[in-house]
C-alpha positions in Angstrom: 89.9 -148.4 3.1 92.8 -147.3 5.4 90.5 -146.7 8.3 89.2 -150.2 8.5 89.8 -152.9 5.6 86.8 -155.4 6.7 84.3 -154.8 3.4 81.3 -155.2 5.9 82.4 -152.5 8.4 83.8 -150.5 6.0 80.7 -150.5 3.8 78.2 -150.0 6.9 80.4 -146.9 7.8 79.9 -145.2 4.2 75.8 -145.6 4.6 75.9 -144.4 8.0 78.4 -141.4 7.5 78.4 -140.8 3.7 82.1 -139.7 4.5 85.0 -140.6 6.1 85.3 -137.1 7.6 82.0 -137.4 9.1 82.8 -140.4 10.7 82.5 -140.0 15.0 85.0 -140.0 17.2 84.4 -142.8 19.3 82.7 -145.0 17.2 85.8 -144.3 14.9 88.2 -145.2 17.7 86.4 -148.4 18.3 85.7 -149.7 14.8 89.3 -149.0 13.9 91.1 -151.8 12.5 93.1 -153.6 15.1 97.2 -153.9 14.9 98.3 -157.1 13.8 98.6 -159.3 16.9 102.6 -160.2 16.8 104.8 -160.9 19.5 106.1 -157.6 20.2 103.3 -155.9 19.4 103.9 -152.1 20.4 100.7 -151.2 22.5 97.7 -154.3 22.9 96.4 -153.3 26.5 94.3 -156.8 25.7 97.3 -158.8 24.8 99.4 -157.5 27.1 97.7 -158.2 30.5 94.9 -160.6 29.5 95.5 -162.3 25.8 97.8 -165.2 27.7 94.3 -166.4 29.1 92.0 -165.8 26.5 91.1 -167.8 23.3 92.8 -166.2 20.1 89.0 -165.5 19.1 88.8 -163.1 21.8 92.1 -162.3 21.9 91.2 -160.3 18.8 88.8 -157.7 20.1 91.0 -156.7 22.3 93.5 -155.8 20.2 93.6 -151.5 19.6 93.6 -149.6 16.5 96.3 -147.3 16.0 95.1 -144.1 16.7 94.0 -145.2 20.5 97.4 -146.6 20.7 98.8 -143.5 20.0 96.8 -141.4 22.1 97.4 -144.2 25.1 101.1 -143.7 24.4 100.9 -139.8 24.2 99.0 -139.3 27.5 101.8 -142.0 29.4 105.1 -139.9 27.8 103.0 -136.3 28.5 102.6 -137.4 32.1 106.3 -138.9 32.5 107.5 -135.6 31.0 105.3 -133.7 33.2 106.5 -134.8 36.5 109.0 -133.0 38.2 110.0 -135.8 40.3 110.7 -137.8 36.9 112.9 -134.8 35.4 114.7 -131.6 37.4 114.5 -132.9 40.5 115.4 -136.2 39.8 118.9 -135.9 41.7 120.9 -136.9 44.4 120.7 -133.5 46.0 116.6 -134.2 46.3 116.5 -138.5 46.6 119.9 -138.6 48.7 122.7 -140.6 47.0 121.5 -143.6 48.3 117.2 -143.4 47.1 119.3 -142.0 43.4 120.7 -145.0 43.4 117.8 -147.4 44.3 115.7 -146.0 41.1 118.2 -147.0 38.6 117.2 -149.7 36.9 120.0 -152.4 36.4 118.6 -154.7 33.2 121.0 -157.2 34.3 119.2 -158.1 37.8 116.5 -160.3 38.2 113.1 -159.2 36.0 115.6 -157.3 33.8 115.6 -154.3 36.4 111.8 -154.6 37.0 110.6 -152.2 40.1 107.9 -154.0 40.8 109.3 -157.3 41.8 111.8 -155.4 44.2 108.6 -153.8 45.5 107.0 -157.3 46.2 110.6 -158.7 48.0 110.6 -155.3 50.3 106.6 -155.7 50.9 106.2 -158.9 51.1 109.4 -160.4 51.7 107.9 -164.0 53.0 105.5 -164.4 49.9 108.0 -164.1 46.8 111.5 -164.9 46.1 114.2 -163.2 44.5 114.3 -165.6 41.7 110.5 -166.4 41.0 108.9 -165.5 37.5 105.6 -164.6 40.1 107.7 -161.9 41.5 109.2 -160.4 38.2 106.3 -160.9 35.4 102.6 -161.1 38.2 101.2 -159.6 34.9 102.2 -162.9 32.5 101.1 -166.5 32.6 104.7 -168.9 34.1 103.7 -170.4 30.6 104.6 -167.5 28.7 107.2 -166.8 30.4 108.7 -169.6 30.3 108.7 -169.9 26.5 110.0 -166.3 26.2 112.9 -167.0 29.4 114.2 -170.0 27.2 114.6 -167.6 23.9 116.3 -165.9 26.4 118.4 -168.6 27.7 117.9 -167.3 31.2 115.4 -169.8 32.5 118.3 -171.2 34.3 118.2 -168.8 36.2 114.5 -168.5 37.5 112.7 -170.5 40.1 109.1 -171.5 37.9 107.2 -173.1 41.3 104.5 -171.3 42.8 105.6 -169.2 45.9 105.3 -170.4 49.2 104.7 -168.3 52.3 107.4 -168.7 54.1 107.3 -168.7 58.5 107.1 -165.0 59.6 110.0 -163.1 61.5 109.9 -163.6 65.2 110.9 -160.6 67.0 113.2 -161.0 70.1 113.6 -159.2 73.2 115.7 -159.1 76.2 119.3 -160.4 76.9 118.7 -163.1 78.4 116.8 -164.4 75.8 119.5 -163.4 72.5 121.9 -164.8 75.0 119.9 -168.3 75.2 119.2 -168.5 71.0 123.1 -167.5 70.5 124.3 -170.2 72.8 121.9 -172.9 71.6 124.2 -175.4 69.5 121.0 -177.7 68.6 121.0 -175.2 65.3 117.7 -174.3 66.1 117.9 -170.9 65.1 117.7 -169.3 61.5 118.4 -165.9 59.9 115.8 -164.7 57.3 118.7 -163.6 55.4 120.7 -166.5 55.8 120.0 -168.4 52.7 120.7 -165.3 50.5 123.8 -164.5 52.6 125.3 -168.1 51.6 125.6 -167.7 48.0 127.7 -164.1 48.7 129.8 -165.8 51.4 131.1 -169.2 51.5 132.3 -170.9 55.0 131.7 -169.8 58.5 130.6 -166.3 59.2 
């Protein structure tokens, strides 16, 4: 049967329904035979966010059929399409030159051009790094993704340790005291900015 190809849940269909067209709507949706779970796999909400932590006995009933997938897929595009901020007045003349800019996503960058992880490392900017899988992938086990980065071959490039809060920016006030900090040779005194300003500029300045 095309709609499900399990004997047992195909066969307690027929008695209850008599015919396929007769079949319900939801009942239909959630009996439908899953999608093979691949990597890849084009829509799993299960797999996706919550398979990595799961046994693969669960893992399978939360795999979705193909219709649901569709429809999930369908409502996401409709609503993408359907936002003007998404299509005409996506411009310059509306974001300024500079917000057009920031929305582009570069998939060279960090999380491939993820928005999220910028979002963490302007929120939260002493909780994540630039380079951490935590900030890039929050959604995927470091396991994962450190199996799928070394496919890659770009787990070079990422930091794998959990994130640790870093001290918080100390505001200062007052000449006398910026005077005092930029006169103090005991070194003392560190830029939040300063180790990601050293692997732009090399030497003094």
């Amino acid at each position: 049967m095309e709609w499900n190809t399990d004997p047992e849940i195909a066969d307690a269909a027929e008695k209850l329904y008599g015919n396929i067209d007769y079949l319900e709507l939801y009942v239909g949706l959630q009996a439908e035979e899953p999608k093979p779970l691949v990597d890849g796999a084009g829509l799993c909400p299960g797999k996706f966010f919550l398979v990595p932590l799961l046994s693969t006995s669960i893992q399978a009933n939360l795999l979705t059929g193909y219709t649901i997938s569709r429809a999930i897929l369908s409502d996401a595009i409709a609503l993408t399409r359907g936002d003007r901020y998404f299509t005409h007045d996506f411009t310059p003349y509306n974001l300024t030159a500079w917000g057009f800019a920031d929305c582009q996503r570069d998939p060279n960058a960090f999380g491939f051009g993820s928005t999220l992880g910028r979002l963490f490392l302007r929120t939260l900017p002493n909780h994540f790094t630039e380079n951490s899988i935590y900030t890039f992938f929050p959604l995927m086990t470091p396991e994962s993704m450190k199996t799928n980065l070394t496919k890659l071959g770009v787990i070079d490039q990422y930091d794998l340790s959990r994130p640790v809060e870093r001290s918080p920016t100390v505001s200062v006030n007052g000449y006398a005291r910026v005077a005092a900090i930029l006169n103090d040779k005991s070194g003392g005194f560190s830029t939040s900015y300063k180790a990601r300003v050293t692997r732009v500029l090399h030497g003094p300045g």
